[in-house]
Gaussian input, Z-matrix of N, CA and C with variables (Angstrom, degrees):
# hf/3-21g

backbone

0 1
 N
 C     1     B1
 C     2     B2     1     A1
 N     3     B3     2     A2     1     D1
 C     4     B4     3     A3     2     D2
 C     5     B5     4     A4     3     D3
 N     6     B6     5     A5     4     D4
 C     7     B7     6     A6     5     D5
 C     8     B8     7     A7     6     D6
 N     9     B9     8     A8     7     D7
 C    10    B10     9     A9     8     D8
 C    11    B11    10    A10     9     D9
 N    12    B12    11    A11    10    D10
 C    13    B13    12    A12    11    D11
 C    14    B14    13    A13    12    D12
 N    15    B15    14    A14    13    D13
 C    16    B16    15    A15    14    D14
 C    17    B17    16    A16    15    D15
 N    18    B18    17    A17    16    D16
 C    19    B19    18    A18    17    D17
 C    20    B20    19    A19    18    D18
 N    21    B21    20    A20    19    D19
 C    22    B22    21    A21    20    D20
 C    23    B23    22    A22    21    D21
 N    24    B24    23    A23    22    D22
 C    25    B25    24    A24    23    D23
 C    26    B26    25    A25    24    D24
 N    27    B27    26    A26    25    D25
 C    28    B28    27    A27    26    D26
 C    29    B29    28    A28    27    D27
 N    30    B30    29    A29    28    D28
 C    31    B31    30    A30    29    D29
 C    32    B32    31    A31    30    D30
 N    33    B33    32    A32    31    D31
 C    34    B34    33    A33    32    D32
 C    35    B35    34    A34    33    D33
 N    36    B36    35    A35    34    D34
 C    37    B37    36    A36    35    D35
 C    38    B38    37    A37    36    D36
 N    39    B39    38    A38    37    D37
 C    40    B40    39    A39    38    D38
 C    41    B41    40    A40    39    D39
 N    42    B42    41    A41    40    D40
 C    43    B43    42    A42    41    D41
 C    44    B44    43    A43    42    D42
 N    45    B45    44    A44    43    D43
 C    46    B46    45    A45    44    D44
 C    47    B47    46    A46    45    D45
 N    48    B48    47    A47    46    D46
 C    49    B49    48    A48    47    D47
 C    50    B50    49    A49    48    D48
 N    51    B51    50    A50    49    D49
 C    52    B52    51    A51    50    D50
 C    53    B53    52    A52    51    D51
 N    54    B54    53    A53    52    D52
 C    55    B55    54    A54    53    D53
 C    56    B56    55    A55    54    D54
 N    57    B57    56    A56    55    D55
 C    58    B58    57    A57    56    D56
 C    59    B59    58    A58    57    D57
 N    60    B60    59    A59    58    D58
 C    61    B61    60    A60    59    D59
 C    62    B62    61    A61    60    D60
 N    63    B63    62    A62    61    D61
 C    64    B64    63    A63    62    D62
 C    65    B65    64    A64    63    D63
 N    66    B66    65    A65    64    D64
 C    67    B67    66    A66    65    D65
 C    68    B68    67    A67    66    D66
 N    69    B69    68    A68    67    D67
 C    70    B70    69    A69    68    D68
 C    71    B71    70    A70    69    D69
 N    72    B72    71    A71    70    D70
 C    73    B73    72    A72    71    D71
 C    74    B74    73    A73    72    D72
 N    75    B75    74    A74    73    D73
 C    76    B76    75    A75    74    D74
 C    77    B77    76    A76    75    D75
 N    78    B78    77    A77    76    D76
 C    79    B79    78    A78    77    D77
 C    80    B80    79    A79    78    D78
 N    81    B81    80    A80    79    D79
 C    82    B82    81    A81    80    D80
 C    83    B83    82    A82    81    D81
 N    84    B84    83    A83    82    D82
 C    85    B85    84    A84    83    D83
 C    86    B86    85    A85    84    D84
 N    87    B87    86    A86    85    D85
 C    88    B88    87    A87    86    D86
 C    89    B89    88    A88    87    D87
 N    90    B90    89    A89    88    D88
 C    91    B91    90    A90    89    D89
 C    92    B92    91    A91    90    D90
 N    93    B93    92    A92    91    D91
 C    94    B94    93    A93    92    D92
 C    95    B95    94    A94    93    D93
 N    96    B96    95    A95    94    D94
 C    97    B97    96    A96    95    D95
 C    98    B98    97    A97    96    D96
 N    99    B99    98    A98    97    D97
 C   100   B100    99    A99    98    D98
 C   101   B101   100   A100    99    D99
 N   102   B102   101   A101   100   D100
 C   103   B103   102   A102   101   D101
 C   104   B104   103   A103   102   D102
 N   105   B105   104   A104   103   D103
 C   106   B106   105   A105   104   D104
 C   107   B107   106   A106   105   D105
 N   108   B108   107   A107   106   D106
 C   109   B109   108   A108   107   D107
 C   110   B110   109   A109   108   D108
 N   111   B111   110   A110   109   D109
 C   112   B112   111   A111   110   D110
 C   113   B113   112   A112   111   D111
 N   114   B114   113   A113   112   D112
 C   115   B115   114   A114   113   D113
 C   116   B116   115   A115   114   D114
 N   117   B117   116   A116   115   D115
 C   118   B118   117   A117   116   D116
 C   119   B119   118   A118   117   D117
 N   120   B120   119   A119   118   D118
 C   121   B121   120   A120   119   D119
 C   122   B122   121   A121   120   D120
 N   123   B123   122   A122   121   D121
 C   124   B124   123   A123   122   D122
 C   125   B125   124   A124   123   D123
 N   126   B126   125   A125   124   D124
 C   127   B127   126   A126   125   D125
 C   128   B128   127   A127   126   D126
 N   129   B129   128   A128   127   D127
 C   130   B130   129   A129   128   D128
 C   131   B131   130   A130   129   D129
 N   132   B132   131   A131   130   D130
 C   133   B133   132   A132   131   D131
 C   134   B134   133   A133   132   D132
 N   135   B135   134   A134   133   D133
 C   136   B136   135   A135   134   D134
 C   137   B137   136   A136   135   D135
 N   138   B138   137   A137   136   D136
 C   139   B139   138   A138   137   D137
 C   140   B140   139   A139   138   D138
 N   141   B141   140   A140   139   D139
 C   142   B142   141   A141   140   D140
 C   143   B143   142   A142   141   D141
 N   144   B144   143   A143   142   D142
 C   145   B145   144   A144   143   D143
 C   146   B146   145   A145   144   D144
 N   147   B147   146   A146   145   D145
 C   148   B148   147   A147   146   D146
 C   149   B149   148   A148   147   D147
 N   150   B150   149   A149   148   D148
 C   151   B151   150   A150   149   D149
 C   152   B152   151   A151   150   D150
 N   153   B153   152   A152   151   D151
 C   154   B154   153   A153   152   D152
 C   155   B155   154   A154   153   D153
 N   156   B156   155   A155   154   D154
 C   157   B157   156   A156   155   D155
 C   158   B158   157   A157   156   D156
 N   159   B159   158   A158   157   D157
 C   160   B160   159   A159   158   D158
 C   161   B161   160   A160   159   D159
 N   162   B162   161   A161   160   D160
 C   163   B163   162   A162   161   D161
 C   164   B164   163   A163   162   D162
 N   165   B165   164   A164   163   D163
 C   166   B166   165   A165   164   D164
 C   167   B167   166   A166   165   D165
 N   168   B168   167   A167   166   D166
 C   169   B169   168   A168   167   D167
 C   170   B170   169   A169   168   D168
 N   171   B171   170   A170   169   D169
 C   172   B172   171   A171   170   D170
 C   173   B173   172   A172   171   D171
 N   174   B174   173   A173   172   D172
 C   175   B175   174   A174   173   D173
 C   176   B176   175   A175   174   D174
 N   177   B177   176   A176   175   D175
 C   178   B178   177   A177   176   D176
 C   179   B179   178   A178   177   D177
 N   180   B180   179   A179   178   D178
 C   181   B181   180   A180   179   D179
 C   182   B182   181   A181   180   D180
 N   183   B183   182   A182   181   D181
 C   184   B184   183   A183   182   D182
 C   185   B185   184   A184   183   D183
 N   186   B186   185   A185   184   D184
 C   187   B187   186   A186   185   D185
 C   188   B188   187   A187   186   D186
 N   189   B189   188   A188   187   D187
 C   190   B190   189   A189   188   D188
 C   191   B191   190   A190   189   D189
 N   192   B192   191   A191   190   D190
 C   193   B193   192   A192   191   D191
 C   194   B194   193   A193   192   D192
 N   195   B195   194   A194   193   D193
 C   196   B196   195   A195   194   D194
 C   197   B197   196   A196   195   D195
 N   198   B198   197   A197   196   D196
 C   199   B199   198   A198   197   D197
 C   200   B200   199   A199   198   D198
 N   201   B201   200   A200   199   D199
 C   202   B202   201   A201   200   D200
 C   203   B203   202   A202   201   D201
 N   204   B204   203   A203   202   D202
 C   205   B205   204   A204   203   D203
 C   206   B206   205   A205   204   D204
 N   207   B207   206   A206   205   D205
 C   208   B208   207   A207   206   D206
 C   209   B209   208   A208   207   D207
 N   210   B210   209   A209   208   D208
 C   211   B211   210   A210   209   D209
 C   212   B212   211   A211   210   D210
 N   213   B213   212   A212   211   D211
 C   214   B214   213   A213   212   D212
 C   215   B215   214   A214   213   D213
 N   216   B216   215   A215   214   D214
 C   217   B217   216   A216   215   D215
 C   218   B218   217   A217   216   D216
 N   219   B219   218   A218   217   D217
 C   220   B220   219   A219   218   D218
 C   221   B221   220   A220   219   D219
 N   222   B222   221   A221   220   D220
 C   223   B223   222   A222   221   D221
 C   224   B224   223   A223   222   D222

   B1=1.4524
   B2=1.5196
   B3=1.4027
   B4=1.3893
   B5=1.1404
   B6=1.4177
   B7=1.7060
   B8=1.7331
   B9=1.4793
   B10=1.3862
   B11=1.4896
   B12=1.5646
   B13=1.0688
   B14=1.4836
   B15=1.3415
   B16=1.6175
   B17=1.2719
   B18=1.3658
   B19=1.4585
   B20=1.4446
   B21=1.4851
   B22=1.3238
   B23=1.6373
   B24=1.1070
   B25=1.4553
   B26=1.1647
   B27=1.0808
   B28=1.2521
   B29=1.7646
   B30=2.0205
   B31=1.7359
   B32=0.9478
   B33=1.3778
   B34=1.4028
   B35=1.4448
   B36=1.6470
   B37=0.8968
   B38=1.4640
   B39=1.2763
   B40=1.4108
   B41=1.6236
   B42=0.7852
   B43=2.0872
   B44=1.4729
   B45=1.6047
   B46=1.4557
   B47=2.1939
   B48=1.1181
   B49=1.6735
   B50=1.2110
   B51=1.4733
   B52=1.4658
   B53=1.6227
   B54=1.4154
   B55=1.3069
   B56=1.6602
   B57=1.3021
   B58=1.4485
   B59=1.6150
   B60=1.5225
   B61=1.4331
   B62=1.7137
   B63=1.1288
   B64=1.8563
   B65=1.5834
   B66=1.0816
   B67=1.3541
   B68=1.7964
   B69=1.5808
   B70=0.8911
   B71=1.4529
   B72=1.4441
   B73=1.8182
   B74=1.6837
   B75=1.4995
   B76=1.3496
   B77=1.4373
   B78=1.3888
   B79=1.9345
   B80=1.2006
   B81=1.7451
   B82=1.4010
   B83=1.5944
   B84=1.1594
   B85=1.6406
   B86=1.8551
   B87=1.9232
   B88=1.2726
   B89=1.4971
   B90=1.4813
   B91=1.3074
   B92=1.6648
   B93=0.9887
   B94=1.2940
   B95=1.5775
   B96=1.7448
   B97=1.6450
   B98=1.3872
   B99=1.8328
   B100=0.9811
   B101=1.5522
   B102=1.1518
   B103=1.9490
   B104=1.3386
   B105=1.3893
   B106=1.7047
   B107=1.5904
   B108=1.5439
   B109=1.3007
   B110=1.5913
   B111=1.2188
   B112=1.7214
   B113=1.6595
   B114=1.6565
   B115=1.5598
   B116=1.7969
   B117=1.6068
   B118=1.3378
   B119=1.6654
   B120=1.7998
   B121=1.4082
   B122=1.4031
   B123=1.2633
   B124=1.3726
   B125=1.7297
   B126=1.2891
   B127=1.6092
   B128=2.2137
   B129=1.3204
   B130=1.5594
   B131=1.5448
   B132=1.5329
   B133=1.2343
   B134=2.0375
   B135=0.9845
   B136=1.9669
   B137=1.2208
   B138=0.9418
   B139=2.0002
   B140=1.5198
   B141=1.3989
   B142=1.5372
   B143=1.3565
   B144=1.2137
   B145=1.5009
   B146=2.3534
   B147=1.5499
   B148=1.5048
   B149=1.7096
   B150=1.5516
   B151=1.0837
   B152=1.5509
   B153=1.2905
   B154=1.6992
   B155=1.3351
   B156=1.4143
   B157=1.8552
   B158=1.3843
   B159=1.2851
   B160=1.5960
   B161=1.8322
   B162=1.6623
   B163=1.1846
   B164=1.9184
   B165=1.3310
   B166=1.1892
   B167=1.2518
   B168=1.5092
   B169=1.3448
   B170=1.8575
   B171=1.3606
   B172=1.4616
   B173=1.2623
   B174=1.1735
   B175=1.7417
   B176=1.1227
   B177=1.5163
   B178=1.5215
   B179=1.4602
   B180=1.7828
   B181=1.2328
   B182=1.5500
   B183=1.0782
   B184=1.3534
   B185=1.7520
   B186=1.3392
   B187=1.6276
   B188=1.6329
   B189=1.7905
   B190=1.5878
   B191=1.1256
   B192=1.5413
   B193=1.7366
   B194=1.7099
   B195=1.9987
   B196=0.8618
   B197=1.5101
   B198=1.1538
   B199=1.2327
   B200=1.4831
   B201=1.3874
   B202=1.7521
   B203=1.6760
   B204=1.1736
   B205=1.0528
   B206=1.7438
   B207=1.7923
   B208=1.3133
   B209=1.6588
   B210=1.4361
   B211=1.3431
   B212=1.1988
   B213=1.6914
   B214=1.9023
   B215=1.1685
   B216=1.2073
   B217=1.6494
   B218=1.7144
   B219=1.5236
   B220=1.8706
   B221=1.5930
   B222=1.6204
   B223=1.4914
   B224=1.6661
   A1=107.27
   A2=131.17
   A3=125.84
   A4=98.14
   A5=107.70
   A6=151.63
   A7=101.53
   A8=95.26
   A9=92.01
   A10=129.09
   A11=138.63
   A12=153.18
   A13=96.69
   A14=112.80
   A15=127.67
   A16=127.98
   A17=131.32
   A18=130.37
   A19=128.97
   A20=104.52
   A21=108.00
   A22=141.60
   A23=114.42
   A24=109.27
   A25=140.35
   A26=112.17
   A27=110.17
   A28=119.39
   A29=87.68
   A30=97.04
   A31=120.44
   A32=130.21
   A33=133.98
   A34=106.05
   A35=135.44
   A36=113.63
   A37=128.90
   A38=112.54
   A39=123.81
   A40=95.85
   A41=98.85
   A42=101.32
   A43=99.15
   A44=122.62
   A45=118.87
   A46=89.36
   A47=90.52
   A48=75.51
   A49=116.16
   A50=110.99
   A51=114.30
   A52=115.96
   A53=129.45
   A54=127.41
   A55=126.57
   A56=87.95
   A57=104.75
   A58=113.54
   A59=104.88
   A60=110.42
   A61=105.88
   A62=118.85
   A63=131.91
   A64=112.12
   A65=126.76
   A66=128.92
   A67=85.15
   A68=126.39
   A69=139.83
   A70=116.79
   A71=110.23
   A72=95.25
   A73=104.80
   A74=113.51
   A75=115.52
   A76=96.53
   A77=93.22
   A78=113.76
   A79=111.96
   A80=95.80
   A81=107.40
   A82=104.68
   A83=122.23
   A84=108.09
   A85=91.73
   A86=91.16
   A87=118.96
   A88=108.23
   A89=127.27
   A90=126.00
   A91=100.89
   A92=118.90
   A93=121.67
   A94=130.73
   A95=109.16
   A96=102.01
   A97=114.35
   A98=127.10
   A99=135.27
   A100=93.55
   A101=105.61
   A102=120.12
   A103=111.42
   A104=122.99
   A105=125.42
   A106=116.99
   A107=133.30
   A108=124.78
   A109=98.14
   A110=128.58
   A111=132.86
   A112=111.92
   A113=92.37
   A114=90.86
   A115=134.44
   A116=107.31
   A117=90.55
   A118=113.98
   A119=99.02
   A120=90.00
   A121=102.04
   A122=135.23
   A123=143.72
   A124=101.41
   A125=111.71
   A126=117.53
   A127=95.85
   A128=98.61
   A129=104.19
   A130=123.22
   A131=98.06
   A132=116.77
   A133=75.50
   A134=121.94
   A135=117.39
   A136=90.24
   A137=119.33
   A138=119.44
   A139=102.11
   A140=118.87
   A141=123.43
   A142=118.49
   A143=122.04
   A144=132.86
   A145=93.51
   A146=76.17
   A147=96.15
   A148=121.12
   A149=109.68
   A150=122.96
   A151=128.48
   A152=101.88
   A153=116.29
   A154=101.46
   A155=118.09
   A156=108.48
   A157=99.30
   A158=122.17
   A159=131.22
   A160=109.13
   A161=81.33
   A162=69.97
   A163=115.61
   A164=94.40
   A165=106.77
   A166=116.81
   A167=131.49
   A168=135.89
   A169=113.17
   A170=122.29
   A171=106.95
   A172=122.59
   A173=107.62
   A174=115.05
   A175=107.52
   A176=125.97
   A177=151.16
   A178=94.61
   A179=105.20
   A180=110.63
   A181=125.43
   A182=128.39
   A183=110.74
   A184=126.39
   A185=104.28
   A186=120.30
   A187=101.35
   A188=100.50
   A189=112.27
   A190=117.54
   A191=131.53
   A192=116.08
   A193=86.83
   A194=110.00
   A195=127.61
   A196=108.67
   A197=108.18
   A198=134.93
   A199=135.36
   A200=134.63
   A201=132.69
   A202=102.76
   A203=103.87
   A204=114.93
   A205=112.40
   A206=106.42
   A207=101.56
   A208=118.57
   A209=112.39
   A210=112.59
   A211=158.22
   A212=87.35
   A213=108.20
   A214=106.27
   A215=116.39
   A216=118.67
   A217=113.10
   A218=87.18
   A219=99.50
   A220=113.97
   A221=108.89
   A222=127.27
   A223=97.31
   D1=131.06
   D2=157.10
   D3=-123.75
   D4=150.99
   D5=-166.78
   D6=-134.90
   D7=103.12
   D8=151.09
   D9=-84.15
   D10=129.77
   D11=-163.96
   D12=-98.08
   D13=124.35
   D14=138.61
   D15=-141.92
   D16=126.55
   D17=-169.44
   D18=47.52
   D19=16.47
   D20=172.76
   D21=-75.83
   D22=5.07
   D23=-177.11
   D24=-31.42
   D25=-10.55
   D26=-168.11
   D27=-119.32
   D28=0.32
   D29=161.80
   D30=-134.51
   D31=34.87
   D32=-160.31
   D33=-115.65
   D34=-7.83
   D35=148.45
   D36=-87.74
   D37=-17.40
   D38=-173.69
   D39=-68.98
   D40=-42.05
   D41=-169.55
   D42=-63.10
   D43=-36.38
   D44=-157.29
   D45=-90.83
   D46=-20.76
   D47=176.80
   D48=-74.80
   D49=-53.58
   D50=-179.72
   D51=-58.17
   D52=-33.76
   D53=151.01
   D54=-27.29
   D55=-61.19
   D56=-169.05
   D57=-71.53
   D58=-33.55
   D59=-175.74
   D60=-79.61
   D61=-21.66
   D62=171.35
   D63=-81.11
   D64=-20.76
   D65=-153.90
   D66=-102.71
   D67=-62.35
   D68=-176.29
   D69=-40.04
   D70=-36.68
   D71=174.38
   D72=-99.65
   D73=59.19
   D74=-179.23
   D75=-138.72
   D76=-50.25
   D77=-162.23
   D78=176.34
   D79=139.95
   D80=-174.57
   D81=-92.80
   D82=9.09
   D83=-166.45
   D84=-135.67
   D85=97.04
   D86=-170.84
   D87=-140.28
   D88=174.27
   D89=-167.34
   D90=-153.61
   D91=100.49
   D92=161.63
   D93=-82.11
   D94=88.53
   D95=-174.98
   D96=-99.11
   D97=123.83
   D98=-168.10
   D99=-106.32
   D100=141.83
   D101=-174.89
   D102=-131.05
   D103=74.34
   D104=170.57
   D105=-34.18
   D106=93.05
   D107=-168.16
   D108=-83.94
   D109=62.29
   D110=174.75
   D111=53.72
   D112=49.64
   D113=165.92
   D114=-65.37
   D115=155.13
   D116=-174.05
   D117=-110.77
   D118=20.17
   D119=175.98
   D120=-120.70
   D121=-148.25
   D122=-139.83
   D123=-100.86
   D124=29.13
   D125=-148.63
   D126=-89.32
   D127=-42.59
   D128=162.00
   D129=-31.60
   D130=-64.78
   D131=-150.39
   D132=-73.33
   D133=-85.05
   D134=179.68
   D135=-6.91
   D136=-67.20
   D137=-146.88
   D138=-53.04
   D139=-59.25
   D140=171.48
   D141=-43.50
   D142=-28.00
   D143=-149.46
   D144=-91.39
   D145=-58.28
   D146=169.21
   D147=-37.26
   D148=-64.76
   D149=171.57
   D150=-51.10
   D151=-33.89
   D152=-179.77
   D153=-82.12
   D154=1.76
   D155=-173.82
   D156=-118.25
   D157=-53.54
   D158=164.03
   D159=-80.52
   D160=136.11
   D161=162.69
   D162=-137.75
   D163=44.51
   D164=153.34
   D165=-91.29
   D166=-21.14
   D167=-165.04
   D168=-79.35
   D169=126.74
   D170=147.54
   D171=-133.53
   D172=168.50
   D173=-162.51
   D174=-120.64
   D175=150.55
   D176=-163.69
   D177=-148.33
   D178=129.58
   D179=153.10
   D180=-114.53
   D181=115.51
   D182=170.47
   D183=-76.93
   D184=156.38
   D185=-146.14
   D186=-79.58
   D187=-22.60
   D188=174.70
   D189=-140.86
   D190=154.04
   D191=-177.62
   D192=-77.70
   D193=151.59
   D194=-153.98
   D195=-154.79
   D196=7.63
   D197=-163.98
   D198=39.55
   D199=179.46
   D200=-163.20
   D201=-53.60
   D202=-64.48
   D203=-163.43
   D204=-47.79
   D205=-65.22
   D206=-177.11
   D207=-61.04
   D208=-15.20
   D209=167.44
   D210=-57.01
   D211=-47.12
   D212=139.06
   D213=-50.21
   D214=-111.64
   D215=179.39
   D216=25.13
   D217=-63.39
   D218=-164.44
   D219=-79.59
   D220=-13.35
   D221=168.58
   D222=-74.36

């Protein structure tokens, strides 16, 4: 799964639980890629937090916002 991230803080763990808790009675051999598109709120610091708890999850930041579209893509 990739998720592009922008300005989300404040739903990005709820989304990665409910993911994880849906995905899990399907299959355990899944990949959660989160892609920071140069957010300006606290959405980084989640992403790390995320990763250290799952560890299906990994994170990508990009260096500039680049928008949804090219972000997938680059996930």
């Amino acid at each position: 799964i990739i998720i592009p991230i922008y300005n989300c803080q404040n739903s990005i763990e709820i989304l990665i639980i409910k993911i994880v808790q849906k995905i899990s009675l399907y299959s355990s051999s899944f990949e959660i890629i989160l892609i920071d598109d140069d957010s300006l709120d606290g959405s980084w610091k989640i992403l790390k937090s995320l990763r250290n708890k799952y560890k299906k999850i990994k994170i990508f930041k990009n260096k500039k916002n680049i928008g949804q579209h090219p972000t997938i893509i680059k996930g």
